[in-house]
N, C-alpha and C positions, 0 to 999 in steps of 0.2 A: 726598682731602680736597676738599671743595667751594669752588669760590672765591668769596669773600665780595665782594657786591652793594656798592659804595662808598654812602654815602647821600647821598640825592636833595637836589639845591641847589635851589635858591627859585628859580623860576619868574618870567623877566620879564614883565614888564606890558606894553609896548610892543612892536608892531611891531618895531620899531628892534629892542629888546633881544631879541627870538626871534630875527630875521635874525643879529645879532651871536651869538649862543650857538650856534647851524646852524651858521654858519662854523666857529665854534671847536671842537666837535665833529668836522665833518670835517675841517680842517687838524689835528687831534689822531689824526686813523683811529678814532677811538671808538665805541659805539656810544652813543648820545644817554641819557646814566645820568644829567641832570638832570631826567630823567621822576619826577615821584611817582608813587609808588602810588597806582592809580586815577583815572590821571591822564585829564582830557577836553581835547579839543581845543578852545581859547580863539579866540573871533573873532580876537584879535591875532596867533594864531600865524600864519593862512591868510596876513593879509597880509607878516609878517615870512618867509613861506617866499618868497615869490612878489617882496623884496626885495634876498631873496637869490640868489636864481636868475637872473632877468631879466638881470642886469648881466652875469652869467656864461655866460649864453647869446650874449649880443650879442656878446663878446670872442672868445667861441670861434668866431663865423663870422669874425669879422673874421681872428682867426687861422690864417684856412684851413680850417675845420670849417664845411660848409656843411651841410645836413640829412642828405644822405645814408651823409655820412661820419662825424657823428656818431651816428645809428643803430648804426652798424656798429661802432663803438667802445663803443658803450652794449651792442651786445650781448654784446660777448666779455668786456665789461670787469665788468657792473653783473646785478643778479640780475632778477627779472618782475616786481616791483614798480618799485623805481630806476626801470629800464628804462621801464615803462610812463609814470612821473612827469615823467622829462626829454623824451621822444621827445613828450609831449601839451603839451610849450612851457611847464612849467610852472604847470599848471592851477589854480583854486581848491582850496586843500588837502581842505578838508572836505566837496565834493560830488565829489571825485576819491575821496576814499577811501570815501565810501559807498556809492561807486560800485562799486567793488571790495572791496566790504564787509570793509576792513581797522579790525585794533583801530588807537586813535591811536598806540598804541607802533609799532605797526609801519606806520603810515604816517610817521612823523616820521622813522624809521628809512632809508624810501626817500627820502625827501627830504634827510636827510643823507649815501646811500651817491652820489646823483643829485652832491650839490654836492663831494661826494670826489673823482668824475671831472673834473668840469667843472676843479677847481683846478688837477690836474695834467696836463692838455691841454699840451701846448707849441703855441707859435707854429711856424707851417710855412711851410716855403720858398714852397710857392707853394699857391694856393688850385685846384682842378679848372677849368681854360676849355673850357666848352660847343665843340664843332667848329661851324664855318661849314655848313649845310645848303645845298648847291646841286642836290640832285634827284637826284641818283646814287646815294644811298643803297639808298634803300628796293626798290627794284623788285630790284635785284644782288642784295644780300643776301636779299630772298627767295627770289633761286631758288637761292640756297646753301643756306638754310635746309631750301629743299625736299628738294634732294639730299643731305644730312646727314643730314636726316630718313628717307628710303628709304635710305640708306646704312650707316645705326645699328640698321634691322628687318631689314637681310637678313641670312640665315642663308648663306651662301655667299660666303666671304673673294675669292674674283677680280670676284663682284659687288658690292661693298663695295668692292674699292679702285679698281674703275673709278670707281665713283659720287665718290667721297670726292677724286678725282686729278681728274675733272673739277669736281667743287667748288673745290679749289686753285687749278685754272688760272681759274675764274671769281672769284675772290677776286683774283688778281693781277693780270686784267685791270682791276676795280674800282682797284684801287689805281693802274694807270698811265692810267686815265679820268681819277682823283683829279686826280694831277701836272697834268694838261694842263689841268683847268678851274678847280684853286686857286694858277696858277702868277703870283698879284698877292701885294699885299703883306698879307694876311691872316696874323694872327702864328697857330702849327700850336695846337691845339687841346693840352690834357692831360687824363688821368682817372685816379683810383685802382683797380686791381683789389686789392680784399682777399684773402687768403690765411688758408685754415681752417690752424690747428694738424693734426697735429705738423708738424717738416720743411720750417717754411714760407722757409726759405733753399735748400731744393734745387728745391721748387717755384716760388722769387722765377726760377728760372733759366729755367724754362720759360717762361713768362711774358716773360722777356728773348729768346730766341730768336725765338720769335712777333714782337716788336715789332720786332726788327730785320729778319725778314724782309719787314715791311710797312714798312719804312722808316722804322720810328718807334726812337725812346730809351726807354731806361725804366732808373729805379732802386728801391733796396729799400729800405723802412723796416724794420728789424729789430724795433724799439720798437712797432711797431702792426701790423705784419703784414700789411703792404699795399706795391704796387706803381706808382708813379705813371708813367707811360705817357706821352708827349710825340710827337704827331705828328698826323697828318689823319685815318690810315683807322683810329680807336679803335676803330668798330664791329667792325671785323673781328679785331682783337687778342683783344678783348674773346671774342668769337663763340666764335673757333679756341682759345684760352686757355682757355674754361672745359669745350668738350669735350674737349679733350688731357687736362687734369687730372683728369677721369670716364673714361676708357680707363685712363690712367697708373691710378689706384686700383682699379680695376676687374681689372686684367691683376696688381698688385704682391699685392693680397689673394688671388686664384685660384691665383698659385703654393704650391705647397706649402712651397718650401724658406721663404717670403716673411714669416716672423715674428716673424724678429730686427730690430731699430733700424737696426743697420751693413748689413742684408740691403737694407730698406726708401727708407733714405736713397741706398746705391750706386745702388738701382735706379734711384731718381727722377732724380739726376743723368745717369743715364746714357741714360736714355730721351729727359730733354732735351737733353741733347747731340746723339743721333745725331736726334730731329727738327729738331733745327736743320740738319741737313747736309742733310734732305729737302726743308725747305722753303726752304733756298740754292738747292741746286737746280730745283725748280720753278720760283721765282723766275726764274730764271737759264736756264730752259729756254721760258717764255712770253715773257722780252722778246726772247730771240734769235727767236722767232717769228712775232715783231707785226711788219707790213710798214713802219709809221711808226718803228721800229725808232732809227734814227740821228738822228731827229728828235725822238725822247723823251731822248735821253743827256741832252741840257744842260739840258731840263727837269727831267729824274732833278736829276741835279747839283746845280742854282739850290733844288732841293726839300731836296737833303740837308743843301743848307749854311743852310736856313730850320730846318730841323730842329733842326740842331745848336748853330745861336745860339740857338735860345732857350732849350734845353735849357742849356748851358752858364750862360746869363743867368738859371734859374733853380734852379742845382743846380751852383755853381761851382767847389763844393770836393770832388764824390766821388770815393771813396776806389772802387779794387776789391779784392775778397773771393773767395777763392779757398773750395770745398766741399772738405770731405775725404771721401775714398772708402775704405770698409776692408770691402769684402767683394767678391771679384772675383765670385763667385756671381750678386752682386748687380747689378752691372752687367753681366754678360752677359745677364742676363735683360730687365734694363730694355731693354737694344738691341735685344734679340731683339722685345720689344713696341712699340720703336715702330716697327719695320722695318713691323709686324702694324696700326700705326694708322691708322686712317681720318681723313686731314689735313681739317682744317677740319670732322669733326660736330660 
């Protein structure tokens, strides 16, 4: 039996009275059933959309949604219209959708599925802080990038893990450059990395290992699926974090036994687990190296404890969260791949 169409309410007149029925619509999750039939878009709707929205744009950065991260919410959350409507700031209704040559039903539709997300936004602990740029950056991480790059094309695993091992140890020189030239009172930088579906608590772990071996914090939003990161060298979190996560997928899909859930998830934890142990050690094998060695401790140090205040200062109640593992299969395989991964392409 077909479900029957409720009939169409009378149409406000005002700006005012469109923005109020938008809302109400999507604080209901509706789809917009005060449309009549044959319904055309009214000069007053563009601007009752664009009253509605504005307000809720503005809350949402102040809440810690700043452009980029709502993108990234709008993408997983909202469909290619929504998505198009929020992401262009809320544009003129009616040359937005001619634009995308939508009927008005289905433009008023995006514009109600837009103000669905925006409502249910929470305020967030803490908003992304840009890192201090002091010149260290860019020239380091290119020649990591470089060697990632020749690292990820060769056909020949003892040439790949030289390449990728002396990427590592260039990546952690960076980072104890970092200490010694941001060792003022610069509070540490934070960023979110998002996390694609499924598993994204086994891969929040990886992402946590990486950060710790750069000396940074990071926790997990389970609700958005995203990793907020707290520290100096993001670039390089960021870097090593998103090739581990293209190996790890790359190596869990090519196994054969690899396409049960419990297979999938054992693996991921376990691959991050044992690269965490790789890249403690590296860590821990470049600063016993460095001749300024004893002169970096208390910098290290003065760095962790900048780290960790802030971190604490803005995330002062987390909780930890233990993965469960139910396929030994599965994590022997993950270890088995990241013993095989090229650190830092």
């Amino acid at each position: 039996m077909g479900k029957r169409k409720p009939p169409a309410r009378e149409l406000p007149t005002t700006a005012e009275g469109f923005a109020a029925a938008l809302l109400a619509t999507a604080r209901a999750g509706d789809d917009p059933r005060w449309l009549a039939p044959g319904f055309e878009l009214p000069t007053e709707l563009a601007g009752g959309a664009q009253l509605a929205v504005r307000p809720l744009l503005d809350r949402a950065r102040r809440g810690g949604w700043p452009p980029e991260d709502l993108r990234q919410a709008a993408n997983r959350r909202l469909g290619e219209f929504a998505c198009s409507y929020l992401l262009d700031d809320g544009p003129h209704l009616a040359e937005w959708a001619a634009k995308h040559i939508l009927t008005p039903a289905e433009a008023v539709t995006a514009v109600v599925d837009a103000l669905g997300l925006l409502l249910t936004l929470p305020v967030l602990a803490a908003a992304p802080q840009p890192a201090v740029r002091h010149g260290v950056d860019d020239r380091k991480l290119g020649r990591v990038r470089a060697l990632l790059a020749k690292a990820e094309s060769s056909s020949f695993p003892e040439e790949a893990e030289a390449l990728s091992a002396k990427a590592q140890e260039l990546m952690t020189r960076h980072a104890l450059d970092r200490v010694l030239v941001t060792a003022g009172p610069e509070l540490p930088a934070s960023r979110r990395i998002w996390l694609d579906t499924p598993y994204t608590d086994a891969k929040s772990l990886l992402v946590h290992v990486v950060a710790k071996a750069n000396r940074c914090r990071a926790v997990f939003d389970p609700r958005w699926d995203f990793v907020t990161v707290v520290g100096d060298d993001l670039d390089a979190v960021a870097l090593l974090t998103t090739s581990l996560l293209v190996q790890a997928t790359r190596a869990m899909v090519a196994d054969p036994a690899g396409r049960s859930r419990p297979f999938r998830k054992s693996f991921l934890v376990s691959y991050a687990t044992r690269i965490g142990e790789r890249l403690e050690q590296a860590a821990a094998a470049t600063l016993t190296a460095t001749p300024d060695a004893d002169r970096l401790r208390p910098a290290l140090a003065s760095h962790d404890l900048r780290v960790n205040t802030a971190f604490t200062a803005l995330f002062p109640q987390v909780a930890g969260k233990s993965v469960t593992v139910r396929s030994a299969e599965g994590w022997h395989a993950g270890r088995s791949a990241a013993d095989r991964a090229r650190l830092g392409e």
